[in-house]
Each structure stands twice: as structure tokens, then as C-alpha cells.
C-alpha positions as CSV (number, residue, x, y, z in Angstrom):
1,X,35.6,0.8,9.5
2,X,36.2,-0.3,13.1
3,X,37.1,-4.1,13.6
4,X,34.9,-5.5,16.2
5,X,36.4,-6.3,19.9
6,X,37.4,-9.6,20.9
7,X,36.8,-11.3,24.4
8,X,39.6,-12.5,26.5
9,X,40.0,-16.2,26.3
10,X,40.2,-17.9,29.9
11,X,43.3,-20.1,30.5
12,X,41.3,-23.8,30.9
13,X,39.4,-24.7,28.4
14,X,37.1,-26.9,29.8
15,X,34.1,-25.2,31.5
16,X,34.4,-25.4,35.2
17,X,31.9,-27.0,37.9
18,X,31.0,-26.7,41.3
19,X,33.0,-29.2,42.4
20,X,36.0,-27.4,40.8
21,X,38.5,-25.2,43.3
22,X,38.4,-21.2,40.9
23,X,42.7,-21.1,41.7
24,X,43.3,-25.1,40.9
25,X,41.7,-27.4,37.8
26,X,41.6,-30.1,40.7
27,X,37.9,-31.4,41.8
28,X,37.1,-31.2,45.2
29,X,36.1,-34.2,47.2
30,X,32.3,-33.7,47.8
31,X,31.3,-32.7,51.7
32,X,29.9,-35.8,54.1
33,X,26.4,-33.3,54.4
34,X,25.9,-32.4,50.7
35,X,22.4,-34.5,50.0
36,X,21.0,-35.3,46.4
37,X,18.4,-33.2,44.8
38,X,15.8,-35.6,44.7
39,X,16.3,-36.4,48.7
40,X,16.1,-32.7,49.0
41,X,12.6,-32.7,46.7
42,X,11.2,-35.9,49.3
43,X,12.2,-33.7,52.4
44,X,10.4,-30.7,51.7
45,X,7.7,-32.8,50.3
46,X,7.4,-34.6,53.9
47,X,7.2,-31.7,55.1
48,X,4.6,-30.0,53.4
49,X,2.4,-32.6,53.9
50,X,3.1,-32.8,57.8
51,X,2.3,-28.9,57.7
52,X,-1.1,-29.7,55.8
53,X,-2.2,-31.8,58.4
54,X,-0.7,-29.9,61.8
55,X,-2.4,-27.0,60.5
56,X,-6.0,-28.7,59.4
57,X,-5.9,-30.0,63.1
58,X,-4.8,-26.8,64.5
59,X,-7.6,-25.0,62.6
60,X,-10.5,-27.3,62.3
61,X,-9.9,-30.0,65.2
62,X,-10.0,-32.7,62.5
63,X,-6.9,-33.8,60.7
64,X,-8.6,-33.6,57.1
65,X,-10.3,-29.8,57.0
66,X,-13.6,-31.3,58.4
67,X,-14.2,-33.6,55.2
68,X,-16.1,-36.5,55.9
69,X,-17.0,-38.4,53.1
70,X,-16.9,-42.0,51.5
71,X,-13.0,-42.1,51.1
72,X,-12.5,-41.4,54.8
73,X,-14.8,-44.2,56.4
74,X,-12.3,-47.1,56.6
75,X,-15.5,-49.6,55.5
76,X,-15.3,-48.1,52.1
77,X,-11.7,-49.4,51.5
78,X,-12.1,-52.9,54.1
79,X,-15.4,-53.7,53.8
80,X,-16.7,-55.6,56.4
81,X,-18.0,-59.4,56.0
82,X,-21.0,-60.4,57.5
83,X,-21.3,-64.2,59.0
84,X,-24.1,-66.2,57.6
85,X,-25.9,-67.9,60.6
């Protein structure tokens, strides 16, 4: 019966990150132009929404696909007060 093969063990122990230099155990100091994920997510949301409405205005001449309705009059959301004589 054959006895099963073992894997090499790797000299550190500890897992290694990103931050971690492959020859050294040392971190690395993180870059000045490294952002955050979640800045990264609000970016390309920005800009997703800047392409929807550049493109409905290139397409249709109107910044909203041509939709007109009650959400787009600005008297639905301030209505306007009329003066009693």
C-alpha cells in the first residue's frame, strides 16, 4: 500500500497579504494613490449616473428619456401657495 504524498510546507507561517514584500515578512507602507473600495464603488457610481444622463440628452434631447410625468414638474414636490385677496 502506497503512503499518500505530502505537500511542502512554506517557511512563514502566517498567510501573506498584499501589503506583504514575496522575498521579506516586512509590510510595505501603502502608496499615496491607492483609494478605498468604497470610494472606488462612489466613483464609478458617479459616473454611471453622469453617463445615464449625457447619453438620454444625446439621444432624446431631454435629460430624462423623454419622461414627463408628475415627479418631474417641480409643483409636485414645492407646491405653490396661492394669496388670499
Amino acid at each position: 500500500m502506497e503512503k499518500p504524498k505530502q505537500r511542502k510546507q512554506h517557511k512563514a507561517t502566517e498567510p501573506r497579504t498584499g501589503n506583504q514584500s514575496p522575498s521579506s515578512g516586512k509590510v510595505k507602507a501603502p502608496t499615496k494613490h491607492q483609494t478605498p473600495k468604497s470610494l472606488a464603488v462612489l466613483q464609478g457610481l458617479l459616473v454611471c449616473v453622469a453617463f445615464f444622463f449625457l447619453s438620454s440628452y444625446l439621444i432624446t434631447d431631454t435629460w430624462l428619456w423623454g419622461y414627463n410625468g408628475k415627479y418631474v414638474n417641480r409643483h409636485h414636490w414645492f407646491p405653490v401657495t396661492q394669496l388670499n385677496p
